[in-house]
Every structure is written in structure tokens, then in C-alpha cells.
GUDO-403855 format. One record per residue (C-alpha): z, y, x. Coordinates in Angstrom, 1 decimal. Layout:
N
up: Z	north: Y	east: X .
...
//
This chain:
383
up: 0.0	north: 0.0	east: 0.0 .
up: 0.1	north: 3.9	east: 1.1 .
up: 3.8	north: 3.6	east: 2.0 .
up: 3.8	north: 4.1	east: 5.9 .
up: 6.5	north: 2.0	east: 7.9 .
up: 8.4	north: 4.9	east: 9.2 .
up: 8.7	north: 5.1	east: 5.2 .
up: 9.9	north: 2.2	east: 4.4 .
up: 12.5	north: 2.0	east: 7.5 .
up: 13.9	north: 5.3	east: 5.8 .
up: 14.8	north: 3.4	east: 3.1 .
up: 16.8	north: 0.5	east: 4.8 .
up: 19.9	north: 1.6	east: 3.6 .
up: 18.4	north: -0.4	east: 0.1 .
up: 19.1	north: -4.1	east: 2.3 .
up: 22.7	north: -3.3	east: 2.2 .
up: 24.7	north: -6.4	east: 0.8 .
up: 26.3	north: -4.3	east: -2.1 .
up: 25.9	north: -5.1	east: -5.5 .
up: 23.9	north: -1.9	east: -6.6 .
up: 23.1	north: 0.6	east: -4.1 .
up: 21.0	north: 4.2	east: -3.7 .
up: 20.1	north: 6.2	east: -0.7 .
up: 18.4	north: 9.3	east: 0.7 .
up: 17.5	north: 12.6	east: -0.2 .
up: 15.7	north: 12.2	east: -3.1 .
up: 18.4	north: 10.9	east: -6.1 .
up: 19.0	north: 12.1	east: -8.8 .
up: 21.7	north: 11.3	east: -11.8 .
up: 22.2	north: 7.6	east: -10.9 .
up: 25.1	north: 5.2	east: -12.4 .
up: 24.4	north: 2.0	east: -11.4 .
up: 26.7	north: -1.2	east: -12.5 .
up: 25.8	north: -5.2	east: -12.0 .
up: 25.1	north: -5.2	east: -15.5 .
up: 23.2	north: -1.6	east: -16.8 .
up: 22.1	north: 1.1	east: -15.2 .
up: 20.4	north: 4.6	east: -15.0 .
up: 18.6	north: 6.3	east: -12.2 .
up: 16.2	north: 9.4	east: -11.7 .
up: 14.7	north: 11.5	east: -9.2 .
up: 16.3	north: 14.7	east: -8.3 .
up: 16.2	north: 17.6	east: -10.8 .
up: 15.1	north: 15.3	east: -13.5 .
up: 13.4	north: 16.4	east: -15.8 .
up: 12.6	north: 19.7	east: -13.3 .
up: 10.4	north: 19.8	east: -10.8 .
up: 11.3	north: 17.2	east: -8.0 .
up: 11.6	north: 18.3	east: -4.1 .
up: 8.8	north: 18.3	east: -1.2 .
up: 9.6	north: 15.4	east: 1.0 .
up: 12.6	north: 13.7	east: -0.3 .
up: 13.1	north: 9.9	east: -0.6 .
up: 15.2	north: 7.4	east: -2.5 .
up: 15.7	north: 4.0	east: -2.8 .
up: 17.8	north: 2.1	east: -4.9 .
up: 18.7	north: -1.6	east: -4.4 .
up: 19.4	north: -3.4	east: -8.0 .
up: 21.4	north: -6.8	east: -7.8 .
up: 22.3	north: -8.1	east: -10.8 .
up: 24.7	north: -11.4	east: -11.4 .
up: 23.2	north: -14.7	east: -9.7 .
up: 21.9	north: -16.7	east: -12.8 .
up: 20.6	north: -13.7	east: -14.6 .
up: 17.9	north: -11.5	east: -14.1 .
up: 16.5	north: -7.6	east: -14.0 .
up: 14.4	north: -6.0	east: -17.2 .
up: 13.6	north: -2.3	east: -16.1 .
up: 12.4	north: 0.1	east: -18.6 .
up: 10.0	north: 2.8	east: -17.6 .
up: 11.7	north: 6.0	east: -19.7 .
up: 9.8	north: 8.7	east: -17.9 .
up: 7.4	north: 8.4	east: -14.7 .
up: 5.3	north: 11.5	east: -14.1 .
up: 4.4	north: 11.9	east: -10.2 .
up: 1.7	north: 14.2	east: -9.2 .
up: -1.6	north: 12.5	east: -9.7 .
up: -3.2	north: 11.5	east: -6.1 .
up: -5.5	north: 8.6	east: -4.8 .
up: -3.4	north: 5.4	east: -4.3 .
up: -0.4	north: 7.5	east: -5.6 .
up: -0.3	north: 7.7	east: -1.2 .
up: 1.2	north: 11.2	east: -1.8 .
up: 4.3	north: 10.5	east: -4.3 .
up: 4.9	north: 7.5	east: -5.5 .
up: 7.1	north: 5.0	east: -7.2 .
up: 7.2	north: 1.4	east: -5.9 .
up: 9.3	north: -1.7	east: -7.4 .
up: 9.4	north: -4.7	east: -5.3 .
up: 11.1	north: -7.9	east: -6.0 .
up: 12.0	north: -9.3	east: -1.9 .
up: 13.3	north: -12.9	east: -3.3 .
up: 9.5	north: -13.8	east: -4.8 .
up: 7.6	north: -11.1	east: -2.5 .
up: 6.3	north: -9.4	east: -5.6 .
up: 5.2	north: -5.5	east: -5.5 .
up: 4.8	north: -3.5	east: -9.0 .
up: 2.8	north: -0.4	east: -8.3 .
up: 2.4	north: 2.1	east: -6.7 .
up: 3.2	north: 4.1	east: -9.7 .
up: 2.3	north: 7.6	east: -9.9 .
up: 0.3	north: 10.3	east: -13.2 .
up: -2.5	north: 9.2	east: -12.7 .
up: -1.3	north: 5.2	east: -12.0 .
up: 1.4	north: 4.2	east: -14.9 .
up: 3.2	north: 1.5	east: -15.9 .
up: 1.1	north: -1.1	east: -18.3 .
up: 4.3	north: -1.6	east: -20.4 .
up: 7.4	north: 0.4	east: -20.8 .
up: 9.2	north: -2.5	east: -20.1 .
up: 9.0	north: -4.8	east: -17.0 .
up: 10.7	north: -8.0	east: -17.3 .
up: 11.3	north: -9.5	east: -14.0 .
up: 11.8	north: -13.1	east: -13.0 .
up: 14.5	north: -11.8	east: -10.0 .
up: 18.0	north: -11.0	east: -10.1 .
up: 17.4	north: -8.6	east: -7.3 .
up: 15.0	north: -5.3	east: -6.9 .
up: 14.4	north: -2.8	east: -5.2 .
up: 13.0	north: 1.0	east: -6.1 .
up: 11.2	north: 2.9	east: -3.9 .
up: 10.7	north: 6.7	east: -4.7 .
up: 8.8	north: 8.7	east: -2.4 .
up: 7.7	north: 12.6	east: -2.5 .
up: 5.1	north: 14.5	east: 0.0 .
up: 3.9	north: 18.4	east: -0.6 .
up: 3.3	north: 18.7	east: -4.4 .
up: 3.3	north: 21.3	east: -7.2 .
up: 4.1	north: 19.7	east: -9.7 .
up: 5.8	north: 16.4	east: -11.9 .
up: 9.3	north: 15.8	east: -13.5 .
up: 9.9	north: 12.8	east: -11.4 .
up: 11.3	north: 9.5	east: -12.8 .
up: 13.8	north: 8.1	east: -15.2 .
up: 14.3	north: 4.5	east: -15.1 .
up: 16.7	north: 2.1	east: -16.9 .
up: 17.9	north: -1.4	east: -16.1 .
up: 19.6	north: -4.0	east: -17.6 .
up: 20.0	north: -7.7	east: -17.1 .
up: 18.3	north: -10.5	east: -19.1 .
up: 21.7	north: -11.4	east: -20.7 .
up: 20.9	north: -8.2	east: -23.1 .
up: 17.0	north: -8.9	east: -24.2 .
up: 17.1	north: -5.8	east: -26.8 .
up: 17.0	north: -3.0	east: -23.9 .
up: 14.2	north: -1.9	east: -23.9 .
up: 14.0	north: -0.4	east: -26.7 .
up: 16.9	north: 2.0	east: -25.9 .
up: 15.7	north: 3.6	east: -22.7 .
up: 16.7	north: 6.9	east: -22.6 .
up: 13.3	north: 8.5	east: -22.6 .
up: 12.3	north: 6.0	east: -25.8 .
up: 13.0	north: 5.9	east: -29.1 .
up: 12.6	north: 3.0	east: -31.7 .
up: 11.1	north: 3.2	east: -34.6 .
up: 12.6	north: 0.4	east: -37.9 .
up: 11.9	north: 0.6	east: -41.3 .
up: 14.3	north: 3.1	east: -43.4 .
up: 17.6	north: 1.9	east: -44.2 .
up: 17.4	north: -1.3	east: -41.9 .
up: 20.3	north: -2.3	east: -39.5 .
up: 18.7	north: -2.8	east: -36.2 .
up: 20.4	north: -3.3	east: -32.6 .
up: 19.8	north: -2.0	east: -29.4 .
up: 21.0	north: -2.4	east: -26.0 .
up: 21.9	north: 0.6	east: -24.0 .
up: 22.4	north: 1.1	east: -20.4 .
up: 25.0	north: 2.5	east: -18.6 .
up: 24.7	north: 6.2	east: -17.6 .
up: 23.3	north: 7.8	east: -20.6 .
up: 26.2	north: 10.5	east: -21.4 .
up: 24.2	north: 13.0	east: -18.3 .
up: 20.4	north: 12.0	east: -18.9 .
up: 18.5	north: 15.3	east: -20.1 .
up: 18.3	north: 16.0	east: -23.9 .
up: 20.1	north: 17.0	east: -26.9 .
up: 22.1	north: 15.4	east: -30.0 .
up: 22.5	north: 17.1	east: -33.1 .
up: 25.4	north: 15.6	east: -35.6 .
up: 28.5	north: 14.4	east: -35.4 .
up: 30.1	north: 10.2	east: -36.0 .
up: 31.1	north: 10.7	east: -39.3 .
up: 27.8	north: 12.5	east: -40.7 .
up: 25.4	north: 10.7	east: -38.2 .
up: 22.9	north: 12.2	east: -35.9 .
up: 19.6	north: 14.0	east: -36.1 .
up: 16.8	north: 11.7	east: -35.4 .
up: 15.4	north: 13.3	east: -33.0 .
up: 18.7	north: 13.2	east: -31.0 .
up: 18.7	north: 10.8	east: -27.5 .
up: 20.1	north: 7.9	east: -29.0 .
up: 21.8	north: 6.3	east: -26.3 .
up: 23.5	north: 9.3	east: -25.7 .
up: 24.1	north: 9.7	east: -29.2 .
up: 25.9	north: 6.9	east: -29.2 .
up: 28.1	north: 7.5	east: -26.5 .
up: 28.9	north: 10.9	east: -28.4 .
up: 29.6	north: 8.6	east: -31.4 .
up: 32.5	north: 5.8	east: -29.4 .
up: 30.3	north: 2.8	east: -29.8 .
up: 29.7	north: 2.4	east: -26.2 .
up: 31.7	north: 3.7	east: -23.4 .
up: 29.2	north: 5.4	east: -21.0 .
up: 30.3	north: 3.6	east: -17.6 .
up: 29.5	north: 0.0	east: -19.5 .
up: 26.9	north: 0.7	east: -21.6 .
up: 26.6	north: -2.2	east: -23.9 .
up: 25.0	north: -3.1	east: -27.5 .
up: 24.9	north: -1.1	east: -30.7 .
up: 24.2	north: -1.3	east: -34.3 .
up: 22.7	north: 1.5	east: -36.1 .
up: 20.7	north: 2.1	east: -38.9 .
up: 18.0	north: 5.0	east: -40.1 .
up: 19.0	north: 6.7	east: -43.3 .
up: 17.8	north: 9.7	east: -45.5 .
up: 18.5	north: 12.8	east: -43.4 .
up: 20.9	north: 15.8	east: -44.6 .
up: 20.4	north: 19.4	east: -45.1 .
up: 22.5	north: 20.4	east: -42.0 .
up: 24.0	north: 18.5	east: -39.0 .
up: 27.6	north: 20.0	east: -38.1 .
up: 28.3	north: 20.4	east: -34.4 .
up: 31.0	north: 18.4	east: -32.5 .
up: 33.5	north: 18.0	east: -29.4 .
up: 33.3	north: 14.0	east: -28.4 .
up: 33.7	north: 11.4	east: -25.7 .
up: 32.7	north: 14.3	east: -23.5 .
up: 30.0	north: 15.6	east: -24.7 .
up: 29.0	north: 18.6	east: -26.9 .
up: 26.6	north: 17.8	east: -29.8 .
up: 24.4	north: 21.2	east: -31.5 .
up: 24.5	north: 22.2	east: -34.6 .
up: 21.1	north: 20.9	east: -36.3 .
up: 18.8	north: 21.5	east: -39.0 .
up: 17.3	north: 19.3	east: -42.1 .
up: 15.8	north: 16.2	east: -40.6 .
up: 13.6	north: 13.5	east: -42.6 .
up: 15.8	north: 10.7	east: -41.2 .
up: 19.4	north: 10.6	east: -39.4 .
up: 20.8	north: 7.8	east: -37.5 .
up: 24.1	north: 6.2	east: -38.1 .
up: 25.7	north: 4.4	east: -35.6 .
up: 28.0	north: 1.4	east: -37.1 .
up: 31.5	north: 0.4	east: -35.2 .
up: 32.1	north: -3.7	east: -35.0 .
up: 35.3	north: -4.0	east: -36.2 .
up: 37.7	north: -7.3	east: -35.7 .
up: 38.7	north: -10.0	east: -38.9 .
up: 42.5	north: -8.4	east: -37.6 .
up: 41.3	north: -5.0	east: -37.5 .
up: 38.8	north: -4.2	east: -40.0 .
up: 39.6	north: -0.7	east: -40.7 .
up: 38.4	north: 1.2	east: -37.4 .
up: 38.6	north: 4.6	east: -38.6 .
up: 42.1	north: 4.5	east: -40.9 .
up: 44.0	north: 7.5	east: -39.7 .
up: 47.1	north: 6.3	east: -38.2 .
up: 50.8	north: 7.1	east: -39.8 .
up: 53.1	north: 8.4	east: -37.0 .
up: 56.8	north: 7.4	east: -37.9 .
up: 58.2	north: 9.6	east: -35.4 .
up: 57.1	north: 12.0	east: -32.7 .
up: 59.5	north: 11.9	east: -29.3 .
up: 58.5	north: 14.9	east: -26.7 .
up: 59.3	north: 15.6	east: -22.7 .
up: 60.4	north: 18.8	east: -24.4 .
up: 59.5	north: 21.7	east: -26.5 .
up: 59.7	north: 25.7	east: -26.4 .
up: 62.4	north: 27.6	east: -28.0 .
up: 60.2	north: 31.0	east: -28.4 .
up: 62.2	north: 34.3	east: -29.3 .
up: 59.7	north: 36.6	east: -30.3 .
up: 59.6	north: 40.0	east: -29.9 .
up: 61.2	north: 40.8	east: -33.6 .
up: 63.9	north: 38.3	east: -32.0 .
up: 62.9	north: 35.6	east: -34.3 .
up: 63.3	north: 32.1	east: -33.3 .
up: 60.2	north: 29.8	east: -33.8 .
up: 60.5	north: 25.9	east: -32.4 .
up: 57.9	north: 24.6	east: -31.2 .
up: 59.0	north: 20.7	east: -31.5 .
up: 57.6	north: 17.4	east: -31.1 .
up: 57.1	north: 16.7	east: -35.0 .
up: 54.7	north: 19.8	east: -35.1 .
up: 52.0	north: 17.8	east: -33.4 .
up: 51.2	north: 16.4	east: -36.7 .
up: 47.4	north: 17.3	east: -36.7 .
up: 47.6	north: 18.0	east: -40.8 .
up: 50.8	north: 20.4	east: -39.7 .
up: 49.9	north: 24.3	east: -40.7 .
up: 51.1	north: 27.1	east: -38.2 .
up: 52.6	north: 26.4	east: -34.7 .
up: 51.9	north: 22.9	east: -33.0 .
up: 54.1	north: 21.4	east: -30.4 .
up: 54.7	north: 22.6	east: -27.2 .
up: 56.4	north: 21.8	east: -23.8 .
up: 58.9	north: 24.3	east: -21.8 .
up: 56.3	north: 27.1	east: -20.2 .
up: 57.6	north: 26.0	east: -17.4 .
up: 57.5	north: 22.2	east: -17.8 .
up: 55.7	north: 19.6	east: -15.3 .
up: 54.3	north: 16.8	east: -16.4 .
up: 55.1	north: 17.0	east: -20.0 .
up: 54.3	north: 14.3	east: -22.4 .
up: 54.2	north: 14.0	east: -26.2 .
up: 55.1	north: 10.6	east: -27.4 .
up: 53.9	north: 9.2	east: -30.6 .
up: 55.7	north: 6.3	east: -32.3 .
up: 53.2	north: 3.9	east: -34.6 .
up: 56.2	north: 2.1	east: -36.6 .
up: 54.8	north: -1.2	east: -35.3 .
up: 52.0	north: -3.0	east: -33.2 .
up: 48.6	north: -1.2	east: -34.3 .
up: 45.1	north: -1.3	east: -33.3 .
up: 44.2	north: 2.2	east: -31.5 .
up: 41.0	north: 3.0	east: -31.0 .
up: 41.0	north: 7.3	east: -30.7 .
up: 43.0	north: 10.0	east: -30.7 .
up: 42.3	north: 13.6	east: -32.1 .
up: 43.5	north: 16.8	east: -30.7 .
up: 43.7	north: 20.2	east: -31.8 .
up: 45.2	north: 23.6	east: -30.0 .
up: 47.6	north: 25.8	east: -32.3 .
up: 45.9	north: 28.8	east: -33.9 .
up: 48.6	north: 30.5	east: -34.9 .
up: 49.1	north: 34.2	east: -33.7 .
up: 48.7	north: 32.1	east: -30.3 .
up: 45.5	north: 30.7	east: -28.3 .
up: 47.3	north: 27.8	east: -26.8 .
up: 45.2	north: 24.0	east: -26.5 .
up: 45.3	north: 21.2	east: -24.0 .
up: 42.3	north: 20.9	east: -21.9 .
up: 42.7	north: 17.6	east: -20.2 .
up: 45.5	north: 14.4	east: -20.8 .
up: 46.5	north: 11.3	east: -19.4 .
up: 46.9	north: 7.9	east: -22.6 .
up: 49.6	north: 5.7	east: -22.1 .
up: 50.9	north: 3.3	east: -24.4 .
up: 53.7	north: 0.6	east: -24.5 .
up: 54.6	north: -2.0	east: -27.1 .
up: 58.8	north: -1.8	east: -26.7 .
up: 59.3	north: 2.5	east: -25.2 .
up: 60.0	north: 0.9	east: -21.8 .
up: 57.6	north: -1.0	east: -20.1 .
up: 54.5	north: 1.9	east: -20.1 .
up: 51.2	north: 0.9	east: -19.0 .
up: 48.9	north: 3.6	east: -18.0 .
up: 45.1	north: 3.7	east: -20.0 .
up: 42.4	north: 3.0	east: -17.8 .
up: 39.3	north: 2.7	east: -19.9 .
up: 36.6	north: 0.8	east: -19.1 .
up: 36.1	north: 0.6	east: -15.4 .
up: 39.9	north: -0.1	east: -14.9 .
up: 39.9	north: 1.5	east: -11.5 .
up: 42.1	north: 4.6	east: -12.1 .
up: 43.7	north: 6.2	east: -14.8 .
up: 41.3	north: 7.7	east: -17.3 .
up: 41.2	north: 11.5	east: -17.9 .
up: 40.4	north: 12.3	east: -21.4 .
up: 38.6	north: 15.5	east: -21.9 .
up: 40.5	north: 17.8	east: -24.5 .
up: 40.1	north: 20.6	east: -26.0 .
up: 38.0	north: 24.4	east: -25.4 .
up: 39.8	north: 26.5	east: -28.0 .
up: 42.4	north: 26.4	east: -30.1 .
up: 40.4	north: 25.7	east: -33.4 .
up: 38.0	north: 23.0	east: -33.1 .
up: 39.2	north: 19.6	east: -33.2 .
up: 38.4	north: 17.2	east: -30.3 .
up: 37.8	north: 13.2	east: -30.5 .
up: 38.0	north: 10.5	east: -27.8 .
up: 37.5	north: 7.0	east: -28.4 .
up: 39.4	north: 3.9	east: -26.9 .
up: 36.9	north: 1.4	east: -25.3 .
up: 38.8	north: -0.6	east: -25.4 .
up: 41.0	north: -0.2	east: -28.0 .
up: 44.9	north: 0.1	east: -27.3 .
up: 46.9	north: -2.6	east: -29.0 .
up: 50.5	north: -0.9	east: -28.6 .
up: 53.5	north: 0.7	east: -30.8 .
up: 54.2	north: 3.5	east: -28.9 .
up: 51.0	north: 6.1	east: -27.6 .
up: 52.1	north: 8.8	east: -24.6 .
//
């Protein structure tokens, strides 16, 4: 092919024994796990760089293998795609796929290998123009990816259930939602993204979800969720509705939890300037609460608000609000922890299980804020 060798040796970095692996110059948003994946070039969907290279190394569990879905590719246009190029090559059956380039695309949008191992070769020389590349992966142990790439959408009949695998890394791809969980989403919105906004799928797993395409509303409300900010959207012809699998012992996922009793680090005892006292204590956090919330000390550390659930319950979110009353106050960012007796705590760590999980809270003090368990917490007590 055009790749030179001084090319190819730049890109060494992708025979590293690691599971999944990228290197050089050239990356973009990448999240790569044994299972799912994402990866572009840089500035995806902008303008990629002059003379950059990556190359990604894709190793997926020994039994299974790759499916890659081709969401964007849109290199300048050259002869042999020798200036930039994508190349796929498979190094356990010596198979090539490409080089890809505008005026040399992918057949299919979907290449199913026969290897549990690839590697992806991007390459960039003087240019003007292109967006670059977006790519998806998954393994053969989820057949229904490809039709959930990020830059693809699919396309049932009305009102039919349908599933779709989605790959990890879709929360920073380029694009908008428009809607919210409980009305549904625009369907023009990404929809892997869509559902990440929606707790079906944590974005570092990815994983499969079940959704169906229903008449559309007049007006798609904007919301705080999981991370991510979806717009405020206009009359569509169709919306998508994304549909939680709920356990035989759990079947009511979205039941709005009684709290028995609130417990708190501590709470301010404001004087005001009319020398009125106003507490601020635990048992204010009640989201349906009017006036002042809870709040620590102004000078507490660490502070915690404890939340007891009366018995063993399924949890799978929590929803936060600031106070609005006469005072601007909100949480920005919190730590979930949860125990099943108040003394044995065990820190919630999400999906990855690696560290302890920072929940993104709230921007004001009037909009209300959702994060979803995945996996759910099974506990009495919720810190």
C-alpha cells in the first residue's frame, strides 16, 4: 500500500501487549475497553491536523471477535488515499481493509472480522480539508452493534420495540439530544448518547438497549443528566423512548423512594440579619420540601447527608436540587455511599470499579439534576 515504512514503524507503539491501546499525534476522543469502544481523529468532526498519526491496537477477549462500524470516514480525496488514509489490518490472519480515504470508502458500514485482534492505522499528510474519522467497535458477543454507531441511526417501523448495541464512549462523540428520560428524545438526537443521557447504559461499559419509536410531541423540555446537557427541542414527527429492564424483584425502576429519616454531618443555624433564626437541618433535604433545603456548617469539611430507606431497597438514582430560597446555594459535585446496617459503609464505584465515582450535580439552584446507578445500589442507608 502507500504507507511508507518509516510510517508504519511510527506506529509500533500499536504491538504493545495491552488489551486496547492508542498512540501518536493524531487521536482524538478515544475510550477503548475489551469489550466496546469509540475512537476518532483529532478535532472530530473539525478539520483534522497536517502530519499527525494514530494508531490504535484493538484486542478483544480470546474466543470472541471484533465487528467495527464505520460511523464517519471523510479523508481528503487522493490517489491510493497515499496522502491520508485509514488502514485496518487484522496481523493474526494477515488481512488488510483499505486504504480508506473520500474518494475510497468502506463497502459496508459495518466490517465484521473473523479476528479477536486489529489494528487502526490513521495517517494525515498536507491537506485542506476532511473531518477525519469516527469509528466504533464492539465484540461478536453483541451482534446488534452496528446499527448503533454513533454517526448511524436506525430506522424500525413506528411503535416497534427494537434493540441496539451501543459502544462505549458515546457521552463525548459530537452532536446533540433534544428531550429528557421521562418525555423521550427528539429523533434526530444521537442515540447512543441519548441513551447514556437517559441511565440505560453507563457510558464507560456501553452495553445493550431497548427502545422504541413513538409519535413525536409538540415540544421537548431540556435536561441535567448522567453528565450531559440535553436542548430544548422542537415538534418532531417521531421521538425515541428508551425502556429500563427492570428485575422480577424489582420491577418498579422509577418509584420515587420514601425516606424514613434523614441523618446529616451537620447543618447551619443561620441568624439573619432581622435576627431571625432559620435551621437549615437534615430533614429539609426532602426534594418536595418548599423554602430552605439542608445545609452543612459554612465551615464544615467533608459534610455528608445521610438518607435512611426504612429497609433494604433497590436504588438505581438520586435527584438533587440547590435551595432557591432568598439564597443561590446547590452542590456541584458528590461522592454515593451506601450501607445495609449504618456501620459498615461501602464507597459507590460505578461501573469501572477503579475509584470512587464523582457524580456531577447541580449548575444552579433551580433545575433539578439526575444520575443513574449502573449498577443499581442494593442498601438501607444512602450517604
Amino acid at each position: 500500500g502507500p504507507h511508507q515504512g518509516g510510517k508504519l514503524r511510527q506506529g509500533t507503539a500499536c504491538l504493545s501487549p495491552l488489551a486496547v491501546v492508542s498512540a501518536g499525534n493524531g487521536c482524538g476522543h478515544t475510550l477503548l475497553t475489551p469489550h466496546s469502544g469509540t475512537l476518532s481523529s483529532k478535532n472530530y468532526p473539525g478539520t483534522y491536523p497536517n502530519h499527525t498519526m494514530c494508531c490504535w491496537r484493538l484486542q478483544a477477549p480470546p474466543g470472541t471477535s471484533l465487528l467495527l462500524a464505520f460511523g464517519d470516514v471523510d479523508l481528503e480525496p487522493s490517489e491510493h488515499c497515499a496522502h491520508s488514509s485509514l488502514l485496518l489490518a487484522d496481523p493474526q490472519t494477515g488481512t488488510a481493509y483499505g486504504p480508506y480515504c473520500r474518494n475510497s470508502v468502506p463497502s459496508a458500514p459495518l466490517l465484521v472480522t473473523n479476528s479477536s485482534t486489529v489494528t487502526v492505522l490513521f495517517n494525515s499528510t498536507s491537506h485542506r480539508s476532511g473531518r477525519g474519522l469516527l469509528l466504533s467497535y464492539a465484540t461478536s458477543q453483541h451482534p446488534g452493534m452496528g446499527t448503533a454507531s454513533p454517526g448511524m441511526e436506525p430506522d424500525p417501523p413506528l411503535t416497534m420495540c427494537f434493540s441496539v448495541y451501543c459502544p462505549a464512549g458515546c457521552k463525548d462523540i459530537h452532536g446533540d439530544i433534544w428531550g429528557n428520560p421521562s418525555q423521550g428524545y427528539r429523533d434526530t438526537s444521537v442515540l447512543c448518547k441519548a441513551a447514556v443521557h437517559a441511565g440505560v447504559i453507563a457510558d464507560e461499559l456501553g452495553g445493550q438497549v431497548t427502545l422504541s419509536r413513538e409519535k413525536g410531541i409538540t415540544l421537548y423540555e431540556s435536561a441535567f443528566a448522567n453528565g450531559l446537557r440535553s436542548k430544548r427541542g422542537s415538534l418532531s414527527e417521531k421521538r425515541l423512548v428508551f425502556h429500563k429492564v427492570c428485575y422480577l424483584l424489582f420491577p418498579a425502576c422509577d418509584d420515587v423512594l420514601e425516606v424514613v429519616a434523614f441523618n446529616a454531618s451537620s447543618w447551619w443555624h443561620e441568624v439573619d440579619v432581622l435576627g431571625q433564626d432559620r435551621a437549615w437541618v437534615a430533614e429539609r433535604a426532602a426534594l418536595s420540601t418548599t423554602g430552605h433545603s439542608w445545609a452543612a456548617k459554612p465551615d464544615a469539611e467533608a459534610a455528608w447527608l445521610e438518607l435512611d430507606l426504612g429497609t433494604r431497597r433497590n436504588v438505581t438514582g438520586i435527584i438533587t436540587k440547590g435551595s432557591s430560597e432568598q439564597h443561590d446555594y446547590y452542590v456541584t459535585s458528590y461522592h454515593v455511599s451506601s450501607s445495609r446496617d449504618g456501620k459498615n459503609w461501602r464507597p459507590y464505584r460505578g461501573s469501572s470499579g477503579q475509584e470512587d465515582k464523582v457524580f456531577e450535580g447541580n449548575a444552579d439552584s433551580q433545575g433539578e439534576v439526575s444520575n443513574t446507578f449502573i449498577p443499581p445500589i442494593i442498601a438501607r442507608y444512602i450517604r
